[in-house]
LUMDOLO-60509 format. One record per residue (C-alpha): residue number from 0; residue in one letter; y, x negated, z. Coordinates in steps of 0.001 Angstrom, whole numbers, plus 500000, padded with zeros to 6 digits. Layout:
N
+-----+------+--------+--------+--------+
! seq ! type !     c2 !     c1 !     c3 !
+-----+------+--------+--------+--------+
! NUM !    A !      Y !      X !      Z !
...
+-----+------+--------+--------+--------+
***
This chain:
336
+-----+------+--------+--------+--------+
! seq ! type !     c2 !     c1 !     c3 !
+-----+------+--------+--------+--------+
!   0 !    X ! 488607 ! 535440 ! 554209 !
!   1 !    X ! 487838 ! 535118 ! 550335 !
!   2 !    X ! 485219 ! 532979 ! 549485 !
!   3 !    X ! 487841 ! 530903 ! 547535 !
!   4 !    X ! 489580 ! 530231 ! 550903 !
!   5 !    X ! 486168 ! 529612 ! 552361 !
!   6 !    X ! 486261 ! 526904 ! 550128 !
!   7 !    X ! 489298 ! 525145 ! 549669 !
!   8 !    X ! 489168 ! 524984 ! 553853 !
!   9 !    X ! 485173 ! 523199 ! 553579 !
!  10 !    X ! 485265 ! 519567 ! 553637 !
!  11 !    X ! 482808 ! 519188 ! 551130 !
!  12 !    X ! 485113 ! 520913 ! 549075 !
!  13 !    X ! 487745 ! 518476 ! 549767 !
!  14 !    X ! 485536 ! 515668 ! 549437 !
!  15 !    X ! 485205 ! 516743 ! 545595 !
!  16 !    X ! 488622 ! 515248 ! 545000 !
!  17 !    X ! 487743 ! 511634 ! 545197 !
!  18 !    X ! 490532 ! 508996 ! 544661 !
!  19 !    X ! 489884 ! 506198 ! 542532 !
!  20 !    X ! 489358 ! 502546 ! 543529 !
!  21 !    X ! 492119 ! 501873 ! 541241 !
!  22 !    X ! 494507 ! 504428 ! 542643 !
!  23 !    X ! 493035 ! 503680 ! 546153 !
!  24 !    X ! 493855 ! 499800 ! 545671 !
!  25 !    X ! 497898 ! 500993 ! 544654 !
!  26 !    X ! 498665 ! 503401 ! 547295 !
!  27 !    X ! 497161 ! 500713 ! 550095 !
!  28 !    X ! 499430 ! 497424 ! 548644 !
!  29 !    X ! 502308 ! 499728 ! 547963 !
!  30 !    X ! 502216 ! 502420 ! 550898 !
!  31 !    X ! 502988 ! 505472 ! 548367 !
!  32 !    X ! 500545 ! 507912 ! 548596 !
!  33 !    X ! 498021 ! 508985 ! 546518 !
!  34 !    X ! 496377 ! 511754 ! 547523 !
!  35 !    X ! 498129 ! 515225 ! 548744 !
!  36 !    X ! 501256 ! 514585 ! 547228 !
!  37 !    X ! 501787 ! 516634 ! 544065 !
!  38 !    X ! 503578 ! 514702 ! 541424 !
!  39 !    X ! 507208 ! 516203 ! 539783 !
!  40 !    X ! 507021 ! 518105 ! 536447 !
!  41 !    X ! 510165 ! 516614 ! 535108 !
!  42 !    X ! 512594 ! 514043 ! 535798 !
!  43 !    X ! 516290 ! 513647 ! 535316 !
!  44 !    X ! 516836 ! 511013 ! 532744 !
!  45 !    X ! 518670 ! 508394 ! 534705 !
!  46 !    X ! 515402 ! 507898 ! 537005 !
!  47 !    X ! 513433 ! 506998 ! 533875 !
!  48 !    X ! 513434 ! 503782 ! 532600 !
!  49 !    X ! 511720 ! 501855 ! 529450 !
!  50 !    X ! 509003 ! 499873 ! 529793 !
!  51 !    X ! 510190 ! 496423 ! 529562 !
!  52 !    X ! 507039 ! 495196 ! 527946 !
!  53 !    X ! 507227 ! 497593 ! 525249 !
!  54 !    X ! 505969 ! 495734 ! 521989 !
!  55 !    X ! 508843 ! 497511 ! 520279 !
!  56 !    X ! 512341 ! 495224 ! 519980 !
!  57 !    X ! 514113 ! 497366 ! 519434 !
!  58 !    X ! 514123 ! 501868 ! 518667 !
!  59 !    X ! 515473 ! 502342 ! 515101 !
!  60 !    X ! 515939 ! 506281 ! 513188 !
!  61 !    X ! 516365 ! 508098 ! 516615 !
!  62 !    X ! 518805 ! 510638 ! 515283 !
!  63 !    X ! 515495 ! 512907 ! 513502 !
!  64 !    X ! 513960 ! 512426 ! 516706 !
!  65 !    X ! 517106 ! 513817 ! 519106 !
!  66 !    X ! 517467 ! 516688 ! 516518 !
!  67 !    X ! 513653 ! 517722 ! 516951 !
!  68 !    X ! 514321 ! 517656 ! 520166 !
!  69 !    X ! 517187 ! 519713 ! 520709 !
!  70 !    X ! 515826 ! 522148 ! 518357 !
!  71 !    X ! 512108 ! 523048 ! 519216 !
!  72 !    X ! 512100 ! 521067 ! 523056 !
!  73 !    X ! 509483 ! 518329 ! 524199 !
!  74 !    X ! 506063 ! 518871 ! 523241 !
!  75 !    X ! 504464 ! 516719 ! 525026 !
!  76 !    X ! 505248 ! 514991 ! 528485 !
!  77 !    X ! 505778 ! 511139 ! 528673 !
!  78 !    X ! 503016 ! 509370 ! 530606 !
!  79 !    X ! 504883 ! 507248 ! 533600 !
!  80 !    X ! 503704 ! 505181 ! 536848 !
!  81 !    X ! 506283 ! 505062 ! 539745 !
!  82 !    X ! 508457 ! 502159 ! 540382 !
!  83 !    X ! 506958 ! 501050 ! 543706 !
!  84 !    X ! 503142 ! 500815 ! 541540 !
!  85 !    X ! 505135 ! 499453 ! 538508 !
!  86 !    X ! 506857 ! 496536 ! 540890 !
!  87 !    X ! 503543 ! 495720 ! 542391 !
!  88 !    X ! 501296 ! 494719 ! 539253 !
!  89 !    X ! 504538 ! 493112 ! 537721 !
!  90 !    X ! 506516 ! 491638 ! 540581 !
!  91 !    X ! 510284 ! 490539 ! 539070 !
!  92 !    X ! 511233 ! 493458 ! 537005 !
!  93 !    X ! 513611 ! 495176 ! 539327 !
!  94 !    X ! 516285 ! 494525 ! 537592 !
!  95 !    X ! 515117 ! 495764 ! 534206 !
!  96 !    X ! 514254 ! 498638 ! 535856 !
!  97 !    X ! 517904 ! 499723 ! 537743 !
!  98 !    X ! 517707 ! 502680 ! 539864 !
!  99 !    X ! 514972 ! 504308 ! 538295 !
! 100 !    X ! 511955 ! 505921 ! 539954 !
! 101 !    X ! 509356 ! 505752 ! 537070 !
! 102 !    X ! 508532 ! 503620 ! 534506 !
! 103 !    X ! 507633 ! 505128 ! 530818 !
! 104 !    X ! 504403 ! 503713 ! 529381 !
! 105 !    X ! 503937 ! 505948 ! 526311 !
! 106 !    X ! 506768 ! 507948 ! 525348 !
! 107 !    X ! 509726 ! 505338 ! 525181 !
! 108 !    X ! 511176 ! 506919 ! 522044 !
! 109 !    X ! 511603 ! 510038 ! 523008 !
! 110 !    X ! 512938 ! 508861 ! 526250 !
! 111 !    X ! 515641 ! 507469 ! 524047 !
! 112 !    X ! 516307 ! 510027 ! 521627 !
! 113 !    X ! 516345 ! 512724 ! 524670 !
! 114 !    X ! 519272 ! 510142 ! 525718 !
! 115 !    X ! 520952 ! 510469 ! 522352 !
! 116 !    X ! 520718 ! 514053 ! 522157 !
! 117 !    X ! 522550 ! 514860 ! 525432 !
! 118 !    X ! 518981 ! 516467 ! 527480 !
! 119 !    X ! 519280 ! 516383 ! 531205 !
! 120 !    X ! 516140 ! 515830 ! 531898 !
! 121 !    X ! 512630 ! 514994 ! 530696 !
! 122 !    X ! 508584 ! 516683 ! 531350 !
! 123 !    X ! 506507 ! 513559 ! 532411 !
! 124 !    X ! 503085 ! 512822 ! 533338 !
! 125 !    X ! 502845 ! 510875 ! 536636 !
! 126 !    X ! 499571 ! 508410 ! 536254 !
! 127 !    X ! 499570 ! 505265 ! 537934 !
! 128 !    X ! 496625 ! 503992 ! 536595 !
! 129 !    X ! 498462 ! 503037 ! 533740 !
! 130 !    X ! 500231 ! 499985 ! 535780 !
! 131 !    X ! 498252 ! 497365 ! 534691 !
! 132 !    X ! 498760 ! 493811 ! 533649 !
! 133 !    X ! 501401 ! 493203 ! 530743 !
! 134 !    X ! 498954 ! 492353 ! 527905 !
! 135 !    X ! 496949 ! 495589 ! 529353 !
! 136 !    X ! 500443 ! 497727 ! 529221 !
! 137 !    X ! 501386 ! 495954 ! 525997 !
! 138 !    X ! 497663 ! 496683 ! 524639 !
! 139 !    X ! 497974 ! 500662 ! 525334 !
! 140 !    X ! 501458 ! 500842 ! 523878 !
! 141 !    X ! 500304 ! 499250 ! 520599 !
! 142 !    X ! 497299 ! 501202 ! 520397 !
! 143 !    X ! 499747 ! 504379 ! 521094 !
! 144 !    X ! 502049 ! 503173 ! 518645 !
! 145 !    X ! 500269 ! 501960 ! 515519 !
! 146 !    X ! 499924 ! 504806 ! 513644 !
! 147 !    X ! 503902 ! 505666 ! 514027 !
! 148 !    X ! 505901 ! 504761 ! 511271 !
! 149 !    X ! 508759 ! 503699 ! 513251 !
! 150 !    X ! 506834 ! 500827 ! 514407 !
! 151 !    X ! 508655 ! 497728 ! 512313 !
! 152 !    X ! 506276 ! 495494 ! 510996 !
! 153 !    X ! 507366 ! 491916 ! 512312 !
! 154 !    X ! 507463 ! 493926 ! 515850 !
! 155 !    X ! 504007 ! 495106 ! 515515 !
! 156 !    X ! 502865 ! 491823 ! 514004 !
! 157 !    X ! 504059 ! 490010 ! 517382 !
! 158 !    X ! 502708 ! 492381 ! 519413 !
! 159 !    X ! 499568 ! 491677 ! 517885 !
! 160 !    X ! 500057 ! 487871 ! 518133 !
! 161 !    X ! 500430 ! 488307 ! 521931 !
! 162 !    X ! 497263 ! 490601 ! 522299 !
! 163 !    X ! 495380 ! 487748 ! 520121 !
! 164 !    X ! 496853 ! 485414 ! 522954 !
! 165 !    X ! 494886 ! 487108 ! 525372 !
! 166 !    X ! 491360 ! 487783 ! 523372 !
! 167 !    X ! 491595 ! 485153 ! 521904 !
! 168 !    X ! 489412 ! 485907 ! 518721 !
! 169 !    X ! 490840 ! 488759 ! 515974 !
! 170 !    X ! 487672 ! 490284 ! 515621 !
! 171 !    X ! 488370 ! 491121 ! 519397 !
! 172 !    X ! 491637 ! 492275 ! 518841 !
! 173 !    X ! 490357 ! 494336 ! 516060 !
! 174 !    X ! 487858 ! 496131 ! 518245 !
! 175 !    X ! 490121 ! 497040 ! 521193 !
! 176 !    X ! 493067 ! 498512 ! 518192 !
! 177 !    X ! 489796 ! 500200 ! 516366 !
! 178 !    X ! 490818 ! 498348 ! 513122 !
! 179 !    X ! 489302 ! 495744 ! 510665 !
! 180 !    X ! 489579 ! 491789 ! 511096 !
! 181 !    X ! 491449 ! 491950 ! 508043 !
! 182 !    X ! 493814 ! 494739 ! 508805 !
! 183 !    X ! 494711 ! 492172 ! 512170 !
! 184 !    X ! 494636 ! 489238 ! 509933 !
! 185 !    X ! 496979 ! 490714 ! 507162 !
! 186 !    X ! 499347 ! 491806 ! 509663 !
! 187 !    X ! 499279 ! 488640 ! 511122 !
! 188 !    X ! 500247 ! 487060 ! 508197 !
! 189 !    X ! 503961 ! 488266 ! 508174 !
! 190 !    X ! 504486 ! 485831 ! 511187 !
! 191 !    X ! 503560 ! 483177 ! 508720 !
! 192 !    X ! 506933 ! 483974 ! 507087 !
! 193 !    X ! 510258 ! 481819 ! 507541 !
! 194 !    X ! 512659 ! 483879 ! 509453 !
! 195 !    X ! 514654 ! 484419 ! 506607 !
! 196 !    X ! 511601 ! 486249 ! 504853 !
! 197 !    X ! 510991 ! 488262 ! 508109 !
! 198 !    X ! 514643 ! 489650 ! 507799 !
! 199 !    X ! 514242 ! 490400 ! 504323 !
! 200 !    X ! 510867 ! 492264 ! 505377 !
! 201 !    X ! 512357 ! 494406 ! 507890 !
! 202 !    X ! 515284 ! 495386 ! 505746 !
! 203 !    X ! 512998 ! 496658 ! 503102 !
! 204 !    X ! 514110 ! 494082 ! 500640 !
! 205 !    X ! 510662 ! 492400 ! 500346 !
! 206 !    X ! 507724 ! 494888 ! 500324 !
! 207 !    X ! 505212 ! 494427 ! 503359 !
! 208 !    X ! 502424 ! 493633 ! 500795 !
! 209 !    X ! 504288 ! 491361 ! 499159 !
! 210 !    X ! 505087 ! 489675 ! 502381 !
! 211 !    X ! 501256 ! 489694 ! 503874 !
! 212 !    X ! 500451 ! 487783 ! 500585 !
! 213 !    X ! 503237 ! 485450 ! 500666 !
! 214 !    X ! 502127 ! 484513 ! 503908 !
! 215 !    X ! 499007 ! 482968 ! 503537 !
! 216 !    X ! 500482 ! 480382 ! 501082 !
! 217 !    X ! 501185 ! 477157 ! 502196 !
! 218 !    X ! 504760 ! 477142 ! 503312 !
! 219 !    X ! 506092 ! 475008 ! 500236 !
! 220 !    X ! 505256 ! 477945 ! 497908 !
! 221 !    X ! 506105 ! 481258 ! 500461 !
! 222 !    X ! 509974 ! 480790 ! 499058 !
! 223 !    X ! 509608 ! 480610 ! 495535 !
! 224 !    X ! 506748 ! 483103 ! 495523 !
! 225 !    X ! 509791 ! 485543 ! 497236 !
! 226 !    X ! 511959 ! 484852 ! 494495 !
! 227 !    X ! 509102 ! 486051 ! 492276 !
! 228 !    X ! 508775 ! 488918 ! 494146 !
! 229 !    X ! 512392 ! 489683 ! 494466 !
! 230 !    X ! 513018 ! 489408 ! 490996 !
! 231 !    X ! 510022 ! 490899 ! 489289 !
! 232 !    X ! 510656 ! 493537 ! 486856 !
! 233 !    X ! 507664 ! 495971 ! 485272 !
! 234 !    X ! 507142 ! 494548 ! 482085 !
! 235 !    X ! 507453 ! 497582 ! 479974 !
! 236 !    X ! 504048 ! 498660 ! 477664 !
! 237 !    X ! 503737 ! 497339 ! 474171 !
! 238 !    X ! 503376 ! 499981 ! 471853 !
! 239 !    X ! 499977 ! 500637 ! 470259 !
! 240 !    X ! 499911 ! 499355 ! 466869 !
! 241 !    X ! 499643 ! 501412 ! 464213 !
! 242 !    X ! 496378 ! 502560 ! 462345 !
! 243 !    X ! 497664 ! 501200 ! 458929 !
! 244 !    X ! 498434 ! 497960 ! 460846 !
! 245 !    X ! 495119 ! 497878 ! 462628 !
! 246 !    X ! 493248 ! 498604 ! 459237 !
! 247 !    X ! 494702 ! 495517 ! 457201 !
! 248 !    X ! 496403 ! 498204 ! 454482 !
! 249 !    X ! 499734 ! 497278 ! 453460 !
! 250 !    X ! 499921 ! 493501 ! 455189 !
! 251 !    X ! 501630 ! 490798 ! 453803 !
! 252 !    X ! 500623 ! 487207 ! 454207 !
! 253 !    X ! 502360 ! 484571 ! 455908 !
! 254 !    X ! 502288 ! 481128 ! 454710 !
! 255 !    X ! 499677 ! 478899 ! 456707 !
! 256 !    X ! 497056 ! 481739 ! 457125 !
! 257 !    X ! 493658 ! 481073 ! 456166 !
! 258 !    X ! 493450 ! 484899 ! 454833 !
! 259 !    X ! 494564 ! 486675 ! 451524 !
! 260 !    X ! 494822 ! 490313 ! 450190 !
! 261 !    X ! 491771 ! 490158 ! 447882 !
! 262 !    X ! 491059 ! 493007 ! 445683 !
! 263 !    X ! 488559 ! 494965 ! 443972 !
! 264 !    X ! 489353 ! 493863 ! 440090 !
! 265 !    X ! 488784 ! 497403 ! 438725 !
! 266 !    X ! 491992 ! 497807 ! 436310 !
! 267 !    X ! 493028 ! 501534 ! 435586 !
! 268 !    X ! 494717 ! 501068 ! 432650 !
! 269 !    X ! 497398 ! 503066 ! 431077 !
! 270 !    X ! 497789 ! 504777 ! 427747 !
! 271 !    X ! 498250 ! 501597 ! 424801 !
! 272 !    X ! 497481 ! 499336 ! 427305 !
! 273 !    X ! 496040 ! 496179 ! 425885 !
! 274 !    X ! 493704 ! 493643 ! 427546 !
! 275 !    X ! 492861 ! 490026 ! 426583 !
! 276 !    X ! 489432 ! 488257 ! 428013 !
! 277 !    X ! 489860 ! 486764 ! 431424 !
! 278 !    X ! 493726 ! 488573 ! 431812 !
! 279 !    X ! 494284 ! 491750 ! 433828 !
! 280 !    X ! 496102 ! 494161 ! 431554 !
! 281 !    X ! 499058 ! 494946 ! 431918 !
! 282 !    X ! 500231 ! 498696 ! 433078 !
! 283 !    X ! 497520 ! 498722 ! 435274 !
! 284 !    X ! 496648 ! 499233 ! 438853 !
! 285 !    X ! 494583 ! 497634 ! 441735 !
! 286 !    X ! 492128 ! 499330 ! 443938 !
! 287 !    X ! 491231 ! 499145 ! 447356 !
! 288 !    X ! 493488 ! 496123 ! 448521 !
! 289 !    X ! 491249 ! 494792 ! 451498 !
! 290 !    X ! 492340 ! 492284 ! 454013 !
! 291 !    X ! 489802 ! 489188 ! 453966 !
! 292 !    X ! 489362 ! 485217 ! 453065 !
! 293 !    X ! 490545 ! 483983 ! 450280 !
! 294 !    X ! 487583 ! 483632 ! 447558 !
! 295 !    X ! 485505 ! 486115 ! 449477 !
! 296 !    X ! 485143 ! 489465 ! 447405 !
! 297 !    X ! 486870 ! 492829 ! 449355 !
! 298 !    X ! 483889 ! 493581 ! 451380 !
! 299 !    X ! 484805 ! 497506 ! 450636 !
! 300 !    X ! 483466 ! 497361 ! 447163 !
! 301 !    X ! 479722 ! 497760 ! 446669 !
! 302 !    X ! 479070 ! 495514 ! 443678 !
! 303 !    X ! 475651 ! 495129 ! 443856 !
! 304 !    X ! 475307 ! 498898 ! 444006 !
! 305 !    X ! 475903 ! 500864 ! 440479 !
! 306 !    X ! 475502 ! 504274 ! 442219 !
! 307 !    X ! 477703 ! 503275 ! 445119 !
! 308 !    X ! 480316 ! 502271 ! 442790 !
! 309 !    X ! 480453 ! 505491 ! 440962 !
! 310 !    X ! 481100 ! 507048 ! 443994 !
! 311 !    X ! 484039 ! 504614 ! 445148 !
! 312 !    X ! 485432 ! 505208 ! 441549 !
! 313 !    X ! 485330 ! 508504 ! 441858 !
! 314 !    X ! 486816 ! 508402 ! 444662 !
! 315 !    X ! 489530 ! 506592 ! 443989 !
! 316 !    X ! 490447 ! 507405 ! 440195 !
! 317 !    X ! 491672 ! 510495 ! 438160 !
! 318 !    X ! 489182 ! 512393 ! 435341 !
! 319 !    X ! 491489 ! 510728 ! 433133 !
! 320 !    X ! 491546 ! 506819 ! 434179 !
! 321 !    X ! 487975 ! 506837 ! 434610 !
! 322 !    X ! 487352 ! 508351 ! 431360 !
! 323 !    X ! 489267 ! 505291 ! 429868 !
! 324 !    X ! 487550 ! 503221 ! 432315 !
! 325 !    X ! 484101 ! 504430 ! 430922 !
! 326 !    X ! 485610 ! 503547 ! 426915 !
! 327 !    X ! 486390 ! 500050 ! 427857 !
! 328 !    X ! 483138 ! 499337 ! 429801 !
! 329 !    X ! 480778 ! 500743 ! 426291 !
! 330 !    X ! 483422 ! 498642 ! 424130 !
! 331 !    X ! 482695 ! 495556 ! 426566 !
! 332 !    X ! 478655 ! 496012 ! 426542 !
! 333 !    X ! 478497 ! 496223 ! 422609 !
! 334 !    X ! 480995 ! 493540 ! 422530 !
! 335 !    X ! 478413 ! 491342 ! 424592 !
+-----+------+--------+--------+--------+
***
């Protein structure tokens, strides 16, 4: 005899196979053993049924699901207790359970797209331990189901509500889901909502965010902040304004504002151009036109500064205009 024989025959050996209290506690108030009896690989599909305390309503956008299915198999099994266990911890359910031998705990989705799809049968993972009470059954399927997308958000939000029912405090609730008070609390929220809102949140209509904010308003508000919400439209950019604009050069005044287009008084004149004391002559240009208050001299123009207003001259004014310019400044000084 092999030594592996030698073994699986020693009672210490079988002693290594210990039955939990849990499981032990089942198979004595239900009389379906525990121990020794090897547990199917698969199931036909008309001796599964769903979990009636699955938090989801209802299973919506099956048809990817059945495809996936069809095309690359079942990945992984669905976890199931049998019906004797399941009819124990939840006494009354025999009718939402028919004829079938197991119950599925995780895995009602693909129990329902494998009926869409046409598949005979199902792989399934026999654990009884799973039949526990309803908020326990309805805690593991939310935990399972939380990160899915097809989870609607109402559904998960009362599923949430009925775990809170139970713990009592969110913080609690947040701990056993592994999330944040607020991610409980925002989610929360949506139940806050008038149905109406609700069905316009599970259609898509209203944005979950939108609808997690709304909620926390006091209920005279939650409407018209919808219609808000509804009916916004991006308000498109303003365009930048232009560097001209931004610089003052080339505005006009409006009557009633307090500021002018003062300029820098330095007349180019033209060729038999005349001037008279105290008149701007005429045929000539202004300089520098700089946005400011009215009586306040353009700020651009260093008047106090001789040398600095060479350079803004020169700047500013042909060989020619401010060799003119230099004739009537020496026929001003000896004039003075």
């Amino acid at each position: 005899m092999s030594k592996a024989d030698k073994l699986r025959a020693s009672a210490s050996f079988a002693r290594a196979q210990p039955v939990s209290s849990r499981r032990a506690a089942i198979a004595a108030a239900t009389g379906v053993a525990t121990d020794g009896v090897a547990p199917p690989a698969t199931a036909r599909l008309h001796l599964l049924a769903h979990n009636p305390f699955n938090p989801r309503d209802e299973l919506t956008d099956l048809e990817e699901t059945a495809a996936s299915l069809k095309e690359k198999g079942q990945i992984q099994p669905v976890a199931v207790v049998r019906r004797a266990v399941f009819l124990t911890v939840h006494p009354g359910q025999e009718e939402a359970l028919g004829d079938a031998e197991y119950v599925v705990i995780d895995g009602n989705r693909r129990l329902a797209a494998a009926t869409l799809a046409g598949l005979p049968e199902l792989r399934i993972d026999v654990n009884d331990d799973l039949a526990t009470s309803a908020a326990d059954i309805l805690e593991s399927a939310l935990i399972a189901n939380i990160h899915r997308v097809d989870v609607p958000p109402i559904n998960q939000a009362k599923a949430i509500q009925e775990l809170l029912e139970k713990h009592e405090k969110q913080v609690t609730v947040a701990r056993r889901l592994g999330k944040t008070e607020a991610w409980v609390s925002q989610r929360l929220a949506l139940l806050s909502l008038p149905e109406d809102l609700q069905e316009k949140i599970e259609t898509g209509e209203l944005k979950v965010k939108e609808g997690r904010r709304i909620g926390r308003l006091p209920a005279a508000q939650q409407h018209p902040e919808a219609e808000k919400a509804l009916n916004r439209v991006k308000e498109p950019r303003k365009p930048r304004a232009s560097t001209a604009a931004a610089s003052g050069v080339g505005a006009v005044d409006t009557p009633g504002q307090s500021t002018s287009v003062a300029t820098a008084e330095i007349p180019v004149p033209t060729q038999g151009s005349e001037s008279t004391p105290g008149s701007t002559p005429a045929g000539t240009r202004v300089l520098n036109p700089v946005k400011t208050d009215a009586g306040t001299p353009a700020p651009d123009v260093p008047w106090d500064d001789p040398a600095q207003m060479i350079q803004v001259l020169r700047k500013n004014m042909s060989a020619d205009h401010l060799s003119q310019l230099a004739v009537l400044l020496a026929d001003g000084a000896s004039a003075s």
